[in-house]
C-alpha positions in Angstrom: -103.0 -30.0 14.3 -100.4 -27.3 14.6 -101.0 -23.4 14.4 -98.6 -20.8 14.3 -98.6 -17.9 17.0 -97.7 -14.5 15.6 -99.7 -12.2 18.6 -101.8 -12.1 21.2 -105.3 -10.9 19.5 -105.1 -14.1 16.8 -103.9 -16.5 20.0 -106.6 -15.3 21.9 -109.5 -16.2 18.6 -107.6 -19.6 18.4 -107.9 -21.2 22.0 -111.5 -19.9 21.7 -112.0 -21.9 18.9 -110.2 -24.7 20.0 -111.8 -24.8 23.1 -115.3 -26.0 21.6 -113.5 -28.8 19.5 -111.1 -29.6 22.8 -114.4 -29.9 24.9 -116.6 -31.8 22.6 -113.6 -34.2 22.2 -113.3 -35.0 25.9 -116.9 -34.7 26.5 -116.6 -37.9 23.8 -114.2 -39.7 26.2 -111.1 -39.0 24.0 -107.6 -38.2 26.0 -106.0 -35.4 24.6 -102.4 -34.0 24.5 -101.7 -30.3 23.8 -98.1 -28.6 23.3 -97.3 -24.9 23.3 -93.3 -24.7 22.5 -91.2 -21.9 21.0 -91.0 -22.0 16.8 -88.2 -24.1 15.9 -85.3 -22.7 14.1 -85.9 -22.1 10.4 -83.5 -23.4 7.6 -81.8 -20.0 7.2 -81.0 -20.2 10.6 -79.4 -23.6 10.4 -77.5 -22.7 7.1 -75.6 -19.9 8.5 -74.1 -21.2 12.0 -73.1 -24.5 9.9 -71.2 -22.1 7.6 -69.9 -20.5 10.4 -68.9 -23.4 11.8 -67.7 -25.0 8.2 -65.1 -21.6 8.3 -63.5 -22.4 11.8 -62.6 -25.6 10.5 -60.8 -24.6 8.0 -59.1 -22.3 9.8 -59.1 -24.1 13.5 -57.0 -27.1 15.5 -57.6 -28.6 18.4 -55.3 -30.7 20.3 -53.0 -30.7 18.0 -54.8 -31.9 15.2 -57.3 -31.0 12.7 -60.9 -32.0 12.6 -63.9 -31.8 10.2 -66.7 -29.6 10.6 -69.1 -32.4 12.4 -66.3 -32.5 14.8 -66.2 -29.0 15.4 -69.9 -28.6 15.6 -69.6 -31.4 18.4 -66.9 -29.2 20.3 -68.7 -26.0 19.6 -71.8 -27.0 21.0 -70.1 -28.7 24.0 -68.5 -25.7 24.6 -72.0 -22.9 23.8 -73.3 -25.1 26.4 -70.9 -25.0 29.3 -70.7 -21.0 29.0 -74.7 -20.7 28.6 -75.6 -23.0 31.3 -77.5 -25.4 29.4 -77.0 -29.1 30.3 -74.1 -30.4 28.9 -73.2 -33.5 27.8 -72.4 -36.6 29.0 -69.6 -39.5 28.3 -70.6 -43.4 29.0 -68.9 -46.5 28.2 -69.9 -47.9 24.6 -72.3 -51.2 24.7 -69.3 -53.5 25.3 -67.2 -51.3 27.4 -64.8 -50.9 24.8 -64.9 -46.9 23.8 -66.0 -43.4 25.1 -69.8 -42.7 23.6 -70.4 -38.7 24.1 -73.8 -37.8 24.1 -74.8 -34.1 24.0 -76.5 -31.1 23.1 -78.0 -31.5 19.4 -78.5 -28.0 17.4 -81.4 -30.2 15.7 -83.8 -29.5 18.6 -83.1 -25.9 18.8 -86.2 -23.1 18.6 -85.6 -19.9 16.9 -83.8 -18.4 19.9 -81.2 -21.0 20.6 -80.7 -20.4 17.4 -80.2 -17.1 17.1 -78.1 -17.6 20.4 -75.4 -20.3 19.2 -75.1 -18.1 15.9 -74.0 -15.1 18.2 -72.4 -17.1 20.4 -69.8 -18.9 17.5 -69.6 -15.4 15.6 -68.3 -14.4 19.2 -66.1 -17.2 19.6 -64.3 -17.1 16.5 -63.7 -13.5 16.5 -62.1 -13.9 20.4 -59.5 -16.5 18.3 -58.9 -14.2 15.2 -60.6 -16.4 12.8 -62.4 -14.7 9.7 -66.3 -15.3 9.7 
């Protein structure tokens, strides 16, 4: 079951209530999990930084060359985390050693907030290089 936290008055009701169900469940011998994580990013969200994003690359290079927008939003992401101090990612050797696999931050698992933040943070970054947003 998943709720939806909007303040502290309706949070406060809800564990109450859940508490009895919670209780009566382990008092039954059931294991439980329970998650509290911030509310993922919302579709709005997602449409407007991949817009953004869709508008540096028609507008951007890099190394000489031009890339599509999946491209970019590998780059872009790379790069939002290196100057926001989230981990990175990483390069390893392909299954049969033949190629470079990057594996890195995916905008996917982002809440509301990272969001938010990666929006700002490309609106930012284009505007440093001149590009029109």
């Amino acid at each position: 079951m998943i709720h939806k936290l909007y303040e502290v008055k309706q949070a406060h009701a809800l564990f109450i209530t859940l508490w009895e169900k919670v209780k009566a469940s382990l008092e039954a011998g059931n294991k439980l999990e329970i998650e509290v994580k911030p509310e993922n990013k919302s579709r709005e969200q997602e449409k407007l930084y991949h817009a953004i994003i869709g508008k540096i690359t028609k507008q951007a290079e890099h190394a000489g060359a031009k890339w599509d927008s999946e491209s970019w939003k590998r780059f872009l992401l790379d790069q939002f985390a290196e100057e926001t101090d989230r981990p990175a990612g990483k390069i390893a050797p392909s299954l049969d050693g033949k190629r470079i696999v990057q594996i890195g931050l995916l905008s996917r698992e982002f809440n509301k907030e990272d969001a938010m933040e990666f929006t700002e943070w490309l609106m930012a970054w284009a505007a440093e290089r001149g590009f029109e947003i």
